[in-house]
C-alpha positions as CSV (number, residue, x, y, z in Angstrom):
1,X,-75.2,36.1,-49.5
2,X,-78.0,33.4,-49.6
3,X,-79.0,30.3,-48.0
4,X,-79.3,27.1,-50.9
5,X,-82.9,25.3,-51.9
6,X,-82.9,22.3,-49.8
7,X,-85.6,19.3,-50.6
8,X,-86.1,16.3,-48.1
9,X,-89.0,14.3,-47.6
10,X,-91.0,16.2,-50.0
11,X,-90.6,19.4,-48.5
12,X,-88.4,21.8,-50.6
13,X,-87.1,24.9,-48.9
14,X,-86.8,27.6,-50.7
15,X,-83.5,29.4,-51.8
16,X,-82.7,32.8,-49.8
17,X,-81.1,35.6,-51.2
18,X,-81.1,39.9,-50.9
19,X,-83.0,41.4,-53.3
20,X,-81.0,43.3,-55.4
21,X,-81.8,45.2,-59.1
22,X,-80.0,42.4,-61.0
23,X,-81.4,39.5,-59.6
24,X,-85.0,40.9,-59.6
25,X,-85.0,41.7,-63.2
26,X,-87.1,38.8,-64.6
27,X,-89.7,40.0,-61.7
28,X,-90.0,43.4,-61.5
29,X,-88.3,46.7,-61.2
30,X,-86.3,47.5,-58.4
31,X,-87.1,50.4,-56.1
32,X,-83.9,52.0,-54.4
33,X,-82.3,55.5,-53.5
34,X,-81.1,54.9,-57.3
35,X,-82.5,57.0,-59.6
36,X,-83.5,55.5,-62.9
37,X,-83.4,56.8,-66.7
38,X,-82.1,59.7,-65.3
39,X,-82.9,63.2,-67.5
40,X,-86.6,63.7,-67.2
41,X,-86.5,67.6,-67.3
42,X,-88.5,70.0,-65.1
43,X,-87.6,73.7,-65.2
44,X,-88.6,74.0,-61.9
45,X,-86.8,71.7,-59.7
46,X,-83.2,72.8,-60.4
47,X,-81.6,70.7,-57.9
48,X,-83.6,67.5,-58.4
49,X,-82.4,64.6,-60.1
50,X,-85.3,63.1,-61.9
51,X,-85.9,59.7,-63.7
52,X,-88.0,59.0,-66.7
53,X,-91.5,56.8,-65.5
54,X,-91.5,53.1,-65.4
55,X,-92.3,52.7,-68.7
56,X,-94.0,48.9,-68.2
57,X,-95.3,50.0,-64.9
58,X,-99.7,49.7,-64.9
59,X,-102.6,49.7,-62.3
60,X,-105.0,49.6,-65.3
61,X,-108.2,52.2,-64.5
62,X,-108.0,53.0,-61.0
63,X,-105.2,52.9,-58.9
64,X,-105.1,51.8,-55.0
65,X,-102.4,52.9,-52.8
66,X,-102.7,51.9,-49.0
67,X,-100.0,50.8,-45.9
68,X,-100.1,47.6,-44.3
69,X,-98.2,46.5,-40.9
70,X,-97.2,42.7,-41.5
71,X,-96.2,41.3,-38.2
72,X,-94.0,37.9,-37.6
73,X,-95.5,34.3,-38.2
74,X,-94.7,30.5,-37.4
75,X,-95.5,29.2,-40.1
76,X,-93.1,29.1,-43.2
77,X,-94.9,27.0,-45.3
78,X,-96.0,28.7,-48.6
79,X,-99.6,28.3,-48.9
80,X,-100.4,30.6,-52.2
81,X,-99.2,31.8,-54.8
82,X,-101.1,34.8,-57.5
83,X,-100.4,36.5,-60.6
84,X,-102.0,39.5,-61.9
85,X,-102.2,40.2,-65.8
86,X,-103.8,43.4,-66.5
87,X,-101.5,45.6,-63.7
88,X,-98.2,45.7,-61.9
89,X,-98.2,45.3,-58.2
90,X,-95.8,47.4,-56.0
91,X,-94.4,46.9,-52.5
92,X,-92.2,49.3,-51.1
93,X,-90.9,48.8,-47.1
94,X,-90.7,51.9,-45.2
95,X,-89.4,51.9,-41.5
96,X,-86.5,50.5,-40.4
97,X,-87.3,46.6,-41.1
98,X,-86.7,44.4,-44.3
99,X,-89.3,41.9,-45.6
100,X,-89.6,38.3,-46.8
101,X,-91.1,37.9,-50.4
102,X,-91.9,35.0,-52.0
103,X,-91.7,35.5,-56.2
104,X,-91.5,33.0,-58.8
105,X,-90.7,34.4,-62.8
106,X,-93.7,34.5,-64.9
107,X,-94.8,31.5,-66.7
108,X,-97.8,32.6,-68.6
109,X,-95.7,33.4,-71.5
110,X,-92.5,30.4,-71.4
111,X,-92.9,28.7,-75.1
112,X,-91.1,26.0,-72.9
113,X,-94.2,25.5,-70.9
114,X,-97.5,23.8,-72.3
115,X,-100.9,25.3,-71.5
116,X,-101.7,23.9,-68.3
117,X,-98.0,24.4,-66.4
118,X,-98.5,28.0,-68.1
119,X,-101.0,28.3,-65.3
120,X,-98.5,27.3,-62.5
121,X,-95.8,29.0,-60.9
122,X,-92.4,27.2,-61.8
123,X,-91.0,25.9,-58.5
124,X,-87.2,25.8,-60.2
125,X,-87.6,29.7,-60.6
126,X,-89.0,30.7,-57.2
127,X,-87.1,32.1,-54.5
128,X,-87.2,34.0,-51.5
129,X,-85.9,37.3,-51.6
130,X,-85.3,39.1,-48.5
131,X,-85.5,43.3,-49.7
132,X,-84.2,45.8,-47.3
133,X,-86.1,48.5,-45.2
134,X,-86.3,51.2,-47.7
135,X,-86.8,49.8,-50.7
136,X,-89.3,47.8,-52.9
137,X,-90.4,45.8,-55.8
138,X,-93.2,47.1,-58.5
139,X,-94.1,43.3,-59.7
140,X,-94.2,43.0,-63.8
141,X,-97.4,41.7,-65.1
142,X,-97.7,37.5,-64.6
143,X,-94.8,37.5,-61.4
144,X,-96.0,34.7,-58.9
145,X,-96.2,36.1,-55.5
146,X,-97.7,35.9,-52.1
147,X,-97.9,38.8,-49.8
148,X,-94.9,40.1,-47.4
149,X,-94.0,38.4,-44.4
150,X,-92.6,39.7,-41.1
151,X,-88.5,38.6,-41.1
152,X,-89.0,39.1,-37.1
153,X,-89.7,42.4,-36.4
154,X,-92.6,44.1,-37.7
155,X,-92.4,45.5,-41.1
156,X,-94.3,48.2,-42.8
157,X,-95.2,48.7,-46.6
158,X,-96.6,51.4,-48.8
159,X,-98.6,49.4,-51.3
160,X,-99.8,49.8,-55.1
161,X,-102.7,48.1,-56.2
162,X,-105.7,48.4,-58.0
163,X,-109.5,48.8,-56.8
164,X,-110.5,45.6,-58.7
165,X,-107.8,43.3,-57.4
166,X,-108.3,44.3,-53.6
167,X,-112.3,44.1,-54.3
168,X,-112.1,40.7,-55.8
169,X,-109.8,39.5,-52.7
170,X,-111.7,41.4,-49.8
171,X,-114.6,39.4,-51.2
172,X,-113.8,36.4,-50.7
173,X,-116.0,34.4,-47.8
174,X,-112.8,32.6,-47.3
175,X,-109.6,31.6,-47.8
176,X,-109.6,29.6,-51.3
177,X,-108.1,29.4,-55.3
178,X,-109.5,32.2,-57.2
179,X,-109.6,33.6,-60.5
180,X,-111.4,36.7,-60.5
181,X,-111.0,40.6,-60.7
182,X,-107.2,39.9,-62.3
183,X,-106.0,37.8,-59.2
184,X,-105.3,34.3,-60.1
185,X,-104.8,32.1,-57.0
186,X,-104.1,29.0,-56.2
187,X,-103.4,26.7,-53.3
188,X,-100.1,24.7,-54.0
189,X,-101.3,21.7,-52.4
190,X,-103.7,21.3,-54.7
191,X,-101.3,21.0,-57.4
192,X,-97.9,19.9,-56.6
193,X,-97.2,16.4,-54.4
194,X,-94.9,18.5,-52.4
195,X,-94.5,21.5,-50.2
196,X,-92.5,25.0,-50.5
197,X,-91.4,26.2,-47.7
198,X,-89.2,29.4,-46.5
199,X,-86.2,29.1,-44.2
200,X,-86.3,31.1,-40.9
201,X,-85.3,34.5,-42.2
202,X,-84.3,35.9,-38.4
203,X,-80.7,34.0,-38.1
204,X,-80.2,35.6,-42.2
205,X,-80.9,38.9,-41.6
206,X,-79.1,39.3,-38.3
207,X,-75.9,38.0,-40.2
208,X,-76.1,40.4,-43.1
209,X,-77.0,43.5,-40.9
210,X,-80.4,43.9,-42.3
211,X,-82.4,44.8,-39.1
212,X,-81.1,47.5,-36.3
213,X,-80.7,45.7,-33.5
214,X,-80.8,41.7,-32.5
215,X,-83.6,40.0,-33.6
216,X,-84.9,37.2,-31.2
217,X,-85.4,33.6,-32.3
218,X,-86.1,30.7,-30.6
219,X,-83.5,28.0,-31.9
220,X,-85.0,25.3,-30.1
221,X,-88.8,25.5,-30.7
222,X,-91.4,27.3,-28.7
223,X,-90.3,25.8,-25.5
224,X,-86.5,25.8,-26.2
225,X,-86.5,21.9,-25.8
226,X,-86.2,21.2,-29.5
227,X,-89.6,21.6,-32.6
228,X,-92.6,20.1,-31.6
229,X,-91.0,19.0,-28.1
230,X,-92.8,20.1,-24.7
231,X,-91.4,19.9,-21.2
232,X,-93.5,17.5,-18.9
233,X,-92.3,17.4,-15.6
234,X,-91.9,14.0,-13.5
235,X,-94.2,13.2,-10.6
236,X,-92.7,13.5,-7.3
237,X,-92.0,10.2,-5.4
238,X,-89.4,8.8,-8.1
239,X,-86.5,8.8,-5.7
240,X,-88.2,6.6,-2.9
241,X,-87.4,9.3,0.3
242,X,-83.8,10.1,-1.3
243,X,-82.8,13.3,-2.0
244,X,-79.9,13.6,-4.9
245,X,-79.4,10.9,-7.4
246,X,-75.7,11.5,-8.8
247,X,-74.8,9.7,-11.7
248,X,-71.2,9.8,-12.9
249,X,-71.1,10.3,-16.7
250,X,-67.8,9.0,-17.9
251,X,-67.2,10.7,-21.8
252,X,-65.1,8.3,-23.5
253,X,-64.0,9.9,-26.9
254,X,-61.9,10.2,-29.8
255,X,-61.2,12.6,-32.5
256,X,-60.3,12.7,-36.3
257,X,-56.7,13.1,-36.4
258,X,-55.6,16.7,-37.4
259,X,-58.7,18.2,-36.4
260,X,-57.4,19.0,-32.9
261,X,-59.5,18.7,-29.8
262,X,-59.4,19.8,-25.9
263,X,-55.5,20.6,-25.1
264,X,-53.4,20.8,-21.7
265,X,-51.3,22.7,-23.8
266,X,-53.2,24.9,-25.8
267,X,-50.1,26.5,-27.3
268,X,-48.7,23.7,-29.0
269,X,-50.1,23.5,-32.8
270,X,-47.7,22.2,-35.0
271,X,-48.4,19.8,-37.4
272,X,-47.9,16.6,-36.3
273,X,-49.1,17.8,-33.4
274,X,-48.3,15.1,-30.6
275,X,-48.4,16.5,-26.9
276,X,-52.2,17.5,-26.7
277,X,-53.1,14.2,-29.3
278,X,-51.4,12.0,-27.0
279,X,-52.8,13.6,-23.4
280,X,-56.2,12.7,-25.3
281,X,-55.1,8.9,-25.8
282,X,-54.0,8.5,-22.9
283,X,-57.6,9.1,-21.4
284,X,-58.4,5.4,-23.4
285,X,-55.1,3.5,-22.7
286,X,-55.2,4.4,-19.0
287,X,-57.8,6.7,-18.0
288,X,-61.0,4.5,-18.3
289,X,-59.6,1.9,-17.0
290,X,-58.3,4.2,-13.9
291,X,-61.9,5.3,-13.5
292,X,-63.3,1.9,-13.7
293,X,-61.1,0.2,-11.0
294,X,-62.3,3.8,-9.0
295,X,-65.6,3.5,-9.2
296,X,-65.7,-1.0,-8.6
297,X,-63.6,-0.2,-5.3
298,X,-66.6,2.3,-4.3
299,X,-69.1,0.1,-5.1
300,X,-70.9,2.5,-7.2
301,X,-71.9,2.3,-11.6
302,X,-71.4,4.7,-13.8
303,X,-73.2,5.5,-17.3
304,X,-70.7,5.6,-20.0
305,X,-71.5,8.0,-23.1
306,X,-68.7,6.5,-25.5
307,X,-68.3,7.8,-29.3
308,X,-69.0,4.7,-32.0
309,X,-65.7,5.0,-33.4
310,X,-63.8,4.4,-29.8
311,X,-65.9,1.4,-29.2
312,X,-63.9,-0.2,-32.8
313,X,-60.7,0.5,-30.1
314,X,-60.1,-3.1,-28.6
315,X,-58.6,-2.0,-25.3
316,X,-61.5,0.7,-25.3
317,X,-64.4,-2.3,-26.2
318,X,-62.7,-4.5,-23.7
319,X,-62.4,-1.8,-20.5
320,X,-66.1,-1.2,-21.2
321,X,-67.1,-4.7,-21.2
322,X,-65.8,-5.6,-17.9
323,X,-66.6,-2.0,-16.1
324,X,-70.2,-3.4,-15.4
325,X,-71.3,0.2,-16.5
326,X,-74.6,1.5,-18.1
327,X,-73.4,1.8,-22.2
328,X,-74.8,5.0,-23.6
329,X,-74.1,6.8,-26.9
330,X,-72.3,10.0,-27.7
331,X,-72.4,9.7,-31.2
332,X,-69.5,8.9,-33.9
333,X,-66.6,11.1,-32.8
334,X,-66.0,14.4,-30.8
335,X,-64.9,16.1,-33.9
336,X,-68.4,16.4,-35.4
337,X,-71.6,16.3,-34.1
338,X,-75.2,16.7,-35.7
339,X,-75.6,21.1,-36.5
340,X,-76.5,22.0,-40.0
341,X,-77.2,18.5,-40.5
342,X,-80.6,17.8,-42.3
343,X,-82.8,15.5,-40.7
344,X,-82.2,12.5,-43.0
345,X,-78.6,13.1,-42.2
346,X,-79.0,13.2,-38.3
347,X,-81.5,10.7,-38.3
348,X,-78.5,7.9,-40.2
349,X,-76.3,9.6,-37.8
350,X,-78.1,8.4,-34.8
351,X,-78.4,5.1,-36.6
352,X,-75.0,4.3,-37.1
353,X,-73.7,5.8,-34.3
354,X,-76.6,3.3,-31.8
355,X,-75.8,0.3,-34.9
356,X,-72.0,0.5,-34.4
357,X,-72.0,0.7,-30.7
358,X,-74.4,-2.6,-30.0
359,X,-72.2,-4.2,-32.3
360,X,-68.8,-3.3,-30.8
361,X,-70.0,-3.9,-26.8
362,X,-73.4,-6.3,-27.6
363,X,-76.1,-4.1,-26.3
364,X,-77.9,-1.0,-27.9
365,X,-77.6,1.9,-25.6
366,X,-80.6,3.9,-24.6
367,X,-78.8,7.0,-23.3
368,X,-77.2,9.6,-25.4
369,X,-75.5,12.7,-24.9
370,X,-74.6,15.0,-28.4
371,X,-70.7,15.3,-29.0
372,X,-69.8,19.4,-27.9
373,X,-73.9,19.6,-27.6
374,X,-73.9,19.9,-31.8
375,X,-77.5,19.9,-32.2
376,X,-80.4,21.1,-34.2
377,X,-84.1,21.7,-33.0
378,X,-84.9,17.9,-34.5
379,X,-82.4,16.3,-31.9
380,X,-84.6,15.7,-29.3
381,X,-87.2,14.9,-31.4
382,X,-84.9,11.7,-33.5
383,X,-83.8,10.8,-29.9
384,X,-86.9,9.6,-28.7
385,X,-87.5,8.5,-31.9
386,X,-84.4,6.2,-32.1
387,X,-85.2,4.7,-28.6
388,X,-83.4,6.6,-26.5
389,X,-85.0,7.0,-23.3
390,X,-82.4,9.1,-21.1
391,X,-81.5,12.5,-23.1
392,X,-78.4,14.5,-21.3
393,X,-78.4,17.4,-23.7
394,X,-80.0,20.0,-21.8
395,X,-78.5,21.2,-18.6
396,X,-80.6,23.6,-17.6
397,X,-82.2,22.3,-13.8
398,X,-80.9,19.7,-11.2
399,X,-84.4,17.5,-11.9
400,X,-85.1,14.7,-14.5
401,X,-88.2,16.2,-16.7
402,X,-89.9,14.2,-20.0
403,X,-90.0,15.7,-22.8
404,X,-92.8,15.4,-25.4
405,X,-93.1,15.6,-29.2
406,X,-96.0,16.3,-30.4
407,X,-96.0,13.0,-32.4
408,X,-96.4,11.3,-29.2
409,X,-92.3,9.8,-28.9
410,X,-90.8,11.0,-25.6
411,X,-87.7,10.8,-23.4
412,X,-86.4,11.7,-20.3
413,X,-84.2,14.2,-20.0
414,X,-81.6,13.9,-17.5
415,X,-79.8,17.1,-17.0
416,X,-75.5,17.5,-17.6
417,X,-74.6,19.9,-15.4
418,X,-71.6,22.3,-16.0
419,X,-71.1,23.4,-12.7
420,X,-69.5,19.7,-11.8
421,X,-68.1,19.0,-15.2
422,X,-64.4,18.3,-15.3
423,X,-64.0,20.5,-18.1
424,X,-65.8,23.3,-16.6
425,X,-63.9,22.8,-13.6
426,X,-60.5,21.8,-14.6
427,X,-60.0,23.2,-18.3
428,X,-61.8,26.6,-18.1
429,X,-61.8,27.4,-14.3
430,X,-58.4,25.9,-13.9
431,X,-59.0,23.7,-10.5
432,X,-56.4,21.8,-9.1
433,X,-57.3,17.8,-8.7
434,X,-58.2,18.6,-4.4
435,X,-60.3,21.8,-5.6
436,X,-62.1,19.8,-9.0
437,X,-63.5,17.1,-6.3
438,X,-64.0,19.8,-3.2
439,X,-66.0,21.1,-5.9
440,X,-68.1,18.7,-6.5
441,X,-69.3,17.2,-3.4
442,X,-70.2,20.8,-2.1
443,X,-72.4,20.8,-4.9
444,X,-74.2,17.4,-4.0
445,X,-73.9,18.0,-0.4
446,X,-76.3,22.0,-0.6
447,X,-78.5,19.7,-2.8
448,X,-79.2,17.2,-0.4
449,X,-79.8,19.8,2.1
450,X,-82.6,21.6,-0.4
451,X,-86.3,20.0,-1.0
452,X,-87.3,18.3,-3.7
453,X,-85.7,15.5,-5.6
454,X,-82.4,16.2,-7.3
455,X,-80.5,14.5,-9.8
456,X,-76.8,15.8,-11.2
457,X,-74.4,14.2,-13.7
458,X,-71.1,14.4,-13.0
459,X,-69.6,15.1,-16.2
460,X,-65.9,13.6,-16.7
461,X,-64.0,12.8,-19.2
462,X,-61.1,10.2,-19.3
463,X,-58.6,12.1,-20.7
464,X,-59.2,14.8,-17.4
465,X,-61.2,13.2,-14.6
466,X,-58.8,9.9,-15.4
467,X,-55.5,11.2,-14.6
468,X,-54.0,9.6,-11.2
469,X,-54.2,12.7,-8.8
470,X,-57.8,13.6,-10.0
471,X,-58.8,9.9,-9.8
472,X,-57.9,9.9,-6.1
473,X,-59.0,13.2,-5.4
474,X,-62.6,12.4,-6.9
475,X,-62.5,8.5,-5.3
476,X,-62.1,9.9,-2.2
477,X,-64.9,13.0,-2.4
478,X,-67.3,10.7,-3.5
479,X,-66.2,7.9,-0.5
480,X,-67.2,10.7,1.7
481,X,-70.8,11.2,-0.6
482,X,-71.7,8.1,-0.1
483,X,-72.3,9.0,3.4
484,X,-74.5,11.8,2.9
485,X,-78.0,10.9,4.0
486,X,-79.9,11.0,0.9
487,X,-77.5,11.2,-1.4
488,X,-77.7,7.7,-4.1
489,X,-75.4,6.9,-6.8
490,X,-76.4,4.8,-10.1
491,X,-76.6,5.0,-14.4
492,X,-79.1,7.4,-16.1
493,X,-80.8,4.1,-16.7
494,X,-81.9,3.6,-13.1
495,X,-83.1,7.1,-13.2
496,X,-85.3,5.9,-15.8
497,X,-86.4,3.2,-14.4
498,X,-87.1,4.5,-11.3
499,X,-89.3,6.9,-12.5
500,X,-91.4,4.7,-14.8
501,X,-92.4,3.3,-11.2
């Protein structure tokens, strides 16, 4: 029940556990519905349990008890850290809502420890411990701590202090390192060449059942477009006095051998396991090259997203080559893709996904769409930072929009609609091949008749959209497309280009 210490590029994040009596015990004394030293006598409560008093528990000459309401914050970088020496702090959470506490074991006293790192919390010692609505923590003398924070939902505390320590800090003109009135405070940054941080405590508390209902989140930054990434939409004029620009995005995949992967016969798993493997194959032995003949005779390009290691296969590399398609990137294979990566894993991901694919097919490819939308809130971000400049992961409009990080990289995202996606259309909604194309040029034929400029991907997939009855289905749908008034067809790379003019 806790998330591991992470450290990458000088940031360590913090190990996150639930607080319990046992793994408090170098910090304080646990507060629960358990009673403890049980036997403390008094005649007149006969039905009362009672425990003894904390026997190490202090608040030196005059005692402060007060509440505080500590609502949710962004941030979850660990700015301060304070001891006390002459009392013992206590928090206890009432309400319905746990809280986040950042403690680190005493160091004052470690014979371990020379004089000056005596005066510094120990960063292989601090953790964050999430403690349950209900219960608390009375802090033994010298624990490093900084105050509660919110794990989502508001949380309320009942706090024990004393008059000097809550003088000396309501004193203070501002924030800043102090050592007065038995609060010793420092800022981290001023002492260590890296910085603490806390993980997002929302997603671990909704697992372990910690809060009473669901705790919202956003996974994707503020905007839901990835951290730090901000939607900026595209001027209107990009499509020259079109209407809908369709751009067929052909998936061209493989997977690691017994890991599995999209079936046409979901019930067959025995190990080998051949009929599903081999439907998958065939989509690269015959499908591509199906869909590329389609598309030549139509006289219309298509953007490839292509995983690196199907590019190593020759008849894959060589189909590619002579398609005269747009060469995009779908990362390494579709049986893993970038979650719980950390971001100097995803960012060598992207690398040798983009380094393997110029050198199989001789170009780098500036479009890339996740493998099974895998992502974390960085993707976007490395994207644009890699050089991509057409993003498919989002799917949530039918018009291109940038997106922004903050640092100043950007991208355009192009969106992949499910609606016309042959695994949408075919695998989950179970269309025959007439019904999966019929589908799809009703689709672009309402958007043509809307305002506004449109784009849609057509989302295929070599092993589904390449099969002969669907090939000849979808080749003659998108015959009759071409007729639409309005209605273009080109690679996510013309989009781009088109609205860099």
């Amino acid at each position: 029940m806790s998330e591991k210490r992470k450290r990458e590029n000088d940031i360590i994040t913090l190990e996150m556990v639930i607080a319990t009596r046992e793994n408090t015990a170098n910090l304080g004394y646990f507060v629960d519905d358990t009673v403890v030293n049980p036997g403390l006598g008094i005649p007149f409560y006969k039905t009362v349990l009672e425990g003894a008093n904390y026997e190490h528990a202090t608040w030196k000459d005059q005692a402060c008890v007060r509440t505080s309401q500590i609502h949710w914050r962004d941030d979850h970088t660990v700015t301060w850290l304070e001891r006390h020496m002459e009392m013992t702090q206590g928090f206890i959470l009432v309400g319905k809502n746990p809280g986040l506490f950042v403690l680190g074991e005493p160091t004052h006293d470690r014979e371990d420890l020379d004089e000056k790192h005596r005066k510094l919390p120990d960063p292989k010692t601090t953790k964050v411990f999430i403690i349950p609505a209900g219960m608390g923590l009375i802090l033994k003398k010298g624990t490093w701590h900084d105050f509660p924070v919110s794990c989502g939902p508001p949380v309320s505390a009942f706090i024990l202090n004393t008059e000097e320590v809550v003088a000396a800090l309501a004193s203070m003109p501002k924030a800043s390192p102090m050592d007065q009135g038995d609060c010793f405070k420092l800022r981290l940054a001023d002492h260590w060449d890296f910085t603490l941080k806390f993980p997002d405590p929302r997603p671990f508390v909704q697992k372990h059942g910690l809060v009473p209902g669901p705790v919202a989140y956003p996974l994707m930054g503020t905007e839901g477009y990835g951290a730090g990434m901000k939607r900026e939409e595209v001027k209107a004029g990009w499509l020259g006095g079109a209407k809908v620009f369709v751009i067929p995005v052909v998936n061209v995949e493989v997977f690691v051998p017994g890991c599995g992967g999209p079936a046409i016969q979901p019930h067959l798993q025995s190990v080998p396991e051949l009929a599903n493997k081999g439907w998958r194959d065939y989509g690269n032995r015959r499908g591509l090259q199906r869909l590329a003949q389609t598309f030549k005779e139509l006289g219309i390009s298509a953007t490839a997203v292509i995983n690196s290691e199907a590019a190593k296969l020759d008849y894959v590399a060589k189909a590619l080559k002579q398609s005269g398609w747009e060469l995009g990137a779908h990362g390494i294979n579709n049986s893993s893709g970038a979650a719980k990566m950390t971001r100097s894993e995803e960012e060598a991901y992207f690398k040798q996904s983009l380094d393997d694919l110029q050198s199989a097919l001789g170009s780098r490819p500036k479009t890339w769409l996740t493998p099974g939308f895998s992502v974390t809130e960085r993707t976007p971000e490395i994207a644009a930072a890699a050089g991509v400049e057409s993003f498919l992961d989002f799917v949530d409009d039918d018009v291109p929009y940038h997106l922004v990080h903050e640092g100043g990289k950007r991208t355009l995202c192009l969106p992949y609609c499910m609606e016309t996606n042959d695994f949408s259309l075919v695998l989950t909604k179970n269309l025959d091949h007439r019904q999966y194309a019929q589908a799809i040029e009703d689709h672009v034929r309402q958007l043509a008749k809307e305002d506004g400029e449109k784009v849609v991907c057509l989302g295929m997939h070599t092993f589904v959209a390449g099969t002969p009855a669907r090939a000849l289905a979808l080749s003659e749908a998108l015959g009759r497309l071409k007729q639409v008034p309005g209605v273009k067809f080109g690679t996510a790379a013309q989009v781009c280009e088109a609205v860099k003019k």
